[in-house]
Structure formats: structure tokens, C-alpha cells
C-alpha positions as CSV (number, residue, x, y, z in Angstrom):
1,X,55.8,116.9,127.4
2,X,56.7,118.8,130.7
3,X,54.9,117.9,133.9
4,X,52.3,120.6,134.5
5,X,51.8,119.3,137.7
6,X,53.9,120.8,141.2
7,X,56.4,118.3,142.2
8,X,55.5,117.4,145.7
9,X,57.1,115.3,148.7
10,X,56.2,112.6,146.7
11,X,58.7,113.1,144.0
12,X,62.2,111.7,144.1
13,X,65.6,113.8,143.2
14,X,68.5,112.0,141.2
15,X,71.3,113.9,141.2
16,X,74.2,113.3,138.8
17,X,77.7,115.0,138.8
18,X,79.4,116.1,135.2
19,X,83.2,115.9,135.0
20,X,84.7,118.5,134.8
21,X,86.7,117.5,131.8
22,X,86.3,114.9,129.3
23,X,88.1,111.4,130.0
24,X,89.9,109.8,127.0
25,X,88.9,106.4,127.2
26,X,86.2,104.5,129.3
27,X,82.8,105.7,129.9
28,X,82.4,109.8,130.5
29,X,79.8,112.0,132.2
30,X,80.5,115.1,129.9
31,X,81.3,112.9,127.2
32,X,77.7,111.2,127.9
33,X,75.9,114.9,128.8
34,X,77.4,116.2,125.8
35,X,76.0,113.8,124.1
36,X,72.3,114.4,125.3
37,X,73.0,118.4,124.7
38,X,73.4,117.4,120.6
39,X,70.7,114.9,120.5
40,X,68.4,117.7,122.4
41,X,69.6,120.4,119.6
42,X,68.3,118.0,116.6
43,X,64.8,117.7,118.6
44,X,65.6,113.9,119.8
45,X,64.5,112.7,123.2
46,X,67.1,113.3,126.0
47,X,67.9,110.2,128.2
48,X,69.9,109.4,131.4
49,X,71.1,106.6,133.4
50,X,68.7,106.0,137.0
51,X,70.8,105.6,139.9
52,X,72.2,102.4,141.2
53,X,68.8,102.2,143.2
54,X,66.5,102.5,140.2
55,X,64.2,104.1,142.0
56,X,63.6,106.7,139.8
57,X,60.0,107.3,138.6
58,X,57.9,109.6,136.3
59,X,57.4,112.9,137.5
60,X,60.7,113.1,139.5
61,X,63.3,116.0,139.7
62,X,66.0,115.2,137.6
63,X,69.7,117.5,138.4
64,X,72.6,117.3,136.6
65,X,75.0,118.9,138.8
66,X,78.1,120.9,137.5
67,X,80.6,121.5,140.6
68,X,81.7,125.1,141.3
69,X,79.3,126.6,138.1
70,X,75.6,125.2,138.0
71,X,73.2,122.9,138.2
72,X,70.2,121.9,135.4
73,X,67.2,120.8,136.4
74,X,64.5,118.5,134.3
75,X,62.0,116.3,135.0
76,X,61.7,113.1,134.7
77,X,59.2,112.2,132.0
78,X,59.3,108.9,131.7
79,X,61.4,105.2,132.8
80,X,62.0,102.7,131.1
81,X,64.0,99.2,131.8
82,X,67.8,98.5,130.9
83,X,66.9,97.0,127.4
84,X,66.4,100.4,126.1
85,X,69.4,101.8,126.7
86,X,71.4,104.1,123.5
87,X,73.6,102.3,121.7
88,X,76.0,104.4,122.9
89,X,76.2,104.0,126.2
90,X,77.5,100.6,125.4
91,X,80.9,101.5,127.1
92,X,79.1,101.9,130.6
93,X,79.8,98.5,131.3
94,X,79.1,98.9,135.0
95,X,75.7,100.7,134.3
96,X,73.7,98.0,132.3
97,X,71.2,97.6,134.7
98,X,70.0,100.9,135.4
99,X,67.0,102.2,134.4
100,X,66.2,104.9,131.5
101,X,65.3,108.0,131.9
102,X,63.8,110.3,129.6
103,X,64.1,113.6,130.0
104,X,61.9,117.2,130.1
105,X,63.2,118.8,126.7
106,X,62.6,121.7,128.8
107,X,65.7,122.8,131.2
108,X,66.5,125.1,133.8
109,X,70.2,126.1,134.9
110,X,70.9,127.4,138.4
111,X,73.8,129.1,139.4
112,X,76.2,127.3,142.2
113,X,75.6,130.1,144.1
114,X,72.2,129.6,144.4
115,X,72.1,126.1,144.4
116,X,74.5,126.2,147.6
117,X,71.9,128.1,149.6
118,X,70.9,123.9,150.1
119,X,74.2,122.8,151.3
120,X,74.0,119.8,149.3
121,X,75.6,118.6,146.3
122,X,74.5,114.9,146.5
123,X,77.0,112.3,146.3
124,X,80.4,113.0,145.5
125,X,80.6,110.4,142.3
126,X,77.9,108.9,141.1
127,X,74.7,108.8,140.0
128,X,72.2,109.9,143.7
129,X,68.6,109.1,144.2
130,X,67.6,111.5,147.3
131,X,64.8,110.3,149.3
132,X,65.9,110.2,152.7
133,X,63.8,110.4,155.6
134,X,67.0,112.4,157.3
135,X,66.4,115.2,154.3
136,X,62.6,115.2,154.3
137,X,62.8,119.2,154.7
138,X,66.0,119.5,152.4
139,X,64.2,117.8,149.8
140,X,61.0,119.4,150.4
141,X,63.1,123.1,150.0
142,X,64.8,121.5,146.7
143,X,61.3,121.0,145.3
144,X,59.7,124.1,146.4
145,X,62.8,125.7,144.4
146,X,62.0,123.7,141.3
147,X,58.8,124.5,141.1
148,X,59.8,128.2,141.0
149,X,62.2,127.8,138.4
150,X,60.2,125.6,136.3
151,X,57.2,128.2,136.9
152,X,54.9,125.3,138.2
């Protein structure tokens, strides 16, 4: 169930890039996003990875970040520990003690170009939790967007 509640400065942003193409072997961000996009067209949960931090909590902007084409927003609805990850993601060897995320079934995609107006892409590789004291008023501006988008 979506958060009908306005995410505020209290709420957290992960950020996650998706490769641009799939890799062959070894653990995948499309691969894995693909994934979520088949289980979400069956009416299954989606679920995600929390960053290295697992700082990550309910009611937190969620951002899967395509470079050069778009961005798609959740929200967070819910974390769980490690030991419920998807069999799956067994191959993400390095990840096994992140956190899981479920997912908003609900989505919204932003265009790069929109998305660049905040001169921030989070980090380059990997799996970012943005709360920052040095972005306080980027973050604030990324929520204020979401809450437009999502229509909150």
C-alpha cells in the first residue's frame, strides 16, 4: 500500500544506478531490475537491496536511476533483515547483508532532463543512501519533487 503521507525531511533517499546493459555472468543491476519489472507484472511484491549503510527505513524515497534516460521513483514500504532476501539474488555475493526493501507497486518515471534540474545523480556505482547534512536543501528539493509526482 502507497504511503498517503508527504515525505518530509525526515525521509531518507536510496538511490540505485541500472546498467546500462545486461552483464553475462556475476550479479546484474538490469538483470536484477528486470527481474522486479516481471515479478511487479504478475502482481508479486517488488524488492531491492538497502545500501551498504542499511539505513533505509519505511516511508523513504526509493530511486532507481537510469543514466542519460530516467529515473523511477517508489517508496519504500517496508524493511526487512538479510534473511529475507529472494532466492535469486543468491549471486550477490557481496550484498548478503543488506537490508530488504519492499517496494510501492506504484511508480513514477522522470525524465533525465528533469531529474538534472537537481544536479545530482547519487553515487556513481552503487547502491546511495542520501542523508547528508551538506544536501539538507537538495534533499529537501528531491522530496518536494516527489511528492508532486506521486500526487501526495
Amino acid at each position: 500500500m502507497l504511503q498517503t503521507m508527504m515525505l518530509s525531511s525526515s525521509n531518507g533517499i536510496v538511490i540505485t544506478p541500472i546498467a546500462k546493459k545486461a552483464k553475462k555472468t556475476g550479479p546484474c543491476s538490469l538483470t536484477d531490475y528486470n527481474e522486479q519489472l516481471e515479478r511487479s507484472a504478475i502482481g508479486s511484491d517488488v524488492f531491492w537491496d538497502d545500501s551498504r549503510s542499511n539505513k533505509c527505513k519505511s516511508g523513504d524515497l526509493f530511486v532507481f536511476r537510469f543514466d542519460s534516460k530516467h529515473v523511477v521513483f517508489h517508496i519504500v514500504e517496508s524493511v526487512s533483515d538479510s534473511s529475507n532476501r529472494l532466492e535469486s539474488w543468491s549471486k550477490n555475493v557481496g550484498q548478503t547483508d543488506r537490508n530488504v526493501l519492499k517496494l510501492s507497486k506504484k511508480s513514477v518515471t522522470v525524465a533525465w532532463e528533469e531529474w538534472g534540474k537537481f544536479n545530482y545523480c547519487g553515487g556513481r556505482q552503487g547502491t546511495t543512501y542520501m542523508d547528508m547534512v551538506k544536501n539538507r536543501a537538495l534533499k529537501s528539493e528531491i522530496l518536494n519533487f516527489a511528492n508532486e509526482k506521486f500526487n501526495l
